[in-house]
Structure formats: C-alpha cells, structure tokens
C-alpha positions as CSV (number, residue, x, y, z in Angstrom):
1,X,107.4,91.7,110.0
2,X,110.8,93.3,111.5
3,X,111.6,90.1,113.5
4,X,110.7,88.3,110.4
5,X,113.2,89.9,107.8
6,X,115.9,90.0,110.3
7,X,115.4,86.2,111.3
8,X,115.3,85.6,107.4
9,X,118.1,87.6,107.0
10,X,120.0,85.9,109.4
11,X,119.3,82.7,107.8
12,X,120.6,83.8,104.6
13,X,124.0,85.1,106.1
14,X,124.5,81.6,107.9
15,X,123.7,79.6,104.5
16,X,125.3,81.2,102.1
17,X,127.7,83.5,104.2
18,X,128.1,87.4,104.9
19,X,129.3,88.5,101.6
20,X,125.4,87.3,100.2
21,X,123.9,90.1,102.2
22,X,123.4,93.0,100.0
23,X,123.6,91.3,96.6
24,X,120.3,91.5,94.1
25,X,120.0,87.4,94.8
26,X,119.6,88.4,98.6
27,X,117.2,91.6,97.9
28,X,115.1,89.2,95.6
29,X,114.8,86.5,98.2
30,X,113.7,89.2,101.1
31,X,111.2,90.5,98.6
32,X,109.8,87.2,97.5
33,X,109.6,85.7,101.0
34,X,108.3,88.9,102.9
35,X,105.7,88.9,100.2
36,X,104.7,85.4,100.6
37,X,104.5,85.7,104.8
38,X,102.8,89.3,104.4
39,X,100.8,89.5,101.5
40,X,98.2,92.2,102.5
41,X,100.7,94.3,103.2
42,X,102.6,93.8,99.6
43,X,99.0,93.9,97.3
44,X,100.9,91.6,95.0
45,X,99.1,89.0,93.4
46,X,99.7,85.3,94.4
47,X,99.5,81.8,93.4
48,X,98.1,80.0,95.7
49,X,98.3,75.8,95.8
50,X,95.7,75.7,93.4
51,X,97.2,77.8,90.6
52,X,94.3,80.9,90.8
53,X,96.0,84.1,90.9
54,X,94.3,86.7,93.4
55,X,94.8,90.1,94.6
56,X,95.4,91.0,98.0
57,X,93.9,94.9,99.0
58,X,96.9,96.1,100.4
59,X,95.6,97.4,104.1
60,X,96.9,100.9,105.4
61,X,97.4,101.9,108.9
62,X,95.3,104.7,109.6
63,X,97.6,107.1,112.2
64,X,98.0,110.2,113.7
65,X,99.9,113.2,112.4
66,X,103.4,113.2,113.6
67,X,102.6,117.4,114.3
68,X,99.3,118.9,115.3
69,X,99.4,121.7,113.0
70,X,96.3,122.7,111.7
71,X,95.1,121.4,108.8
72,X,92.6,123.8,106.9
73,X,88.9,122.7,107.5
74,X,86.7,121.4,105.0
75,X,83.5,123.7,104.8
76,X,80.1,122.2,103.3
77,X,77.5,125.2,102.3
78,X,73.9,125.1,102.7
79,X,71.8,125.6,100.1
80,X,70.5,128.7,100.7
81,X,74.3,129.9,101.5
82,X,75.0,129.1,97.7
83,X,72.4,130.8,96.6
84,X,73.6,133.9,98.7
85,X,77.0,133.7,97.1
86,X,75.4,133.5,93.4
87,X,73.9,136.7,94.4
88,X,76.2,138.7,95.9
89,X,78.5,137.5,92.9
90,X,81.0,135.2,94.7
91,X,82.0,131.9,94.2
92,X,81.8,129.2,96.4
93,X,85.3,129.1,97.6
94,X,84.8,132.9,97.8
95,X,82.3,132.8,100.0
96,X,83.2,129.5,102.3
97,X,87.0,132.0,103.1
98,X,84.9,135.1,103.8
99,X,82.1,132.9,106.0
100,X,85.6,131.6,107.9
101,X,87.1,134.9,108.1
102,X,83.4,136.1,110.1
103,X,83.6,133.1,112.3
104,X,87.1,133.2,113.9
C-alpha cells in the first residue's frame, strides 16, 4: 500500500505539478484511489461494474503488544466457586481478586 500511495503520489506531482501536493483535490484523489486498490482495508462501500453497492469487512491485523507488560488475567469461576462466594457474602469479582491474591 506504501509503494502504492507514493507511486500515486508521484504521479500526481508530475501531472499537475508540486504545488498540487497537499491541496483537498490531491487528498481526495489519494483517498478515492487507495480505496479503490485496497478496499478491505478501507470497509467503504463500492460500485462495482455492475452498479450493486457492497460492503467490504474491513480486515485487522492481529499483532503483538509493542511492551510485554502484564495485562490482568481474565478468571472464569466454577460453579461451585460461585456458590462459595454467595455464601461467604462476596461477589464474584470479590472473590475471583481474593482467589488471585491465594494463588500468586
């Protein structure tokens, strides 16, 4: 996509010279074109050549944390551990930070 915009970009500087770059004409012509090359990436709706209008999911790169800090854990109870929080009182949450607290 990079090598695309600049190449597009590059394109539009030698047609319609340097002082294009930067206008809202030039923005709206990146837009429109990136959209057009990339459309999973935009989730716009297109026309395609036979006038239906779809939507395209946008997709989303899945990656890793730019840190490793730890992220709190998600606890699941049991059953049976719900029912001893009920008893003893406690909410949930309650007991799920007491039940971490006894396992570090």
């Amino acid at each position: 996509m990079t090598s695309a915009a600049l190449g597009l970009h590059q394109k539009l500087v030698n047609e319609r010279g340097p002082q294009f770059a930067g206008t809202d004409e030039y923005w709206a012509t990146v837009d429109k074109t990136m959209s057009r090359r990339f459309p999973e990436y935009f989730g716009e709706a297109l026309e395609a050549d036979t006038g239906d209008t779809r939507e395209i999911a946008r997709k989303r790169n899945v990656v890793a944390p730019a840190s490793r800090s730890r992220s709190p854990r998600k606890i699941v109870l049991k059953q049976s551990q719900l029912a001893i929080a009920k008893k003893l009182g406690l909410t949930p949450e309650q007991y799920a930070r007491e039940l971490v607290k006894t396992e570090n």
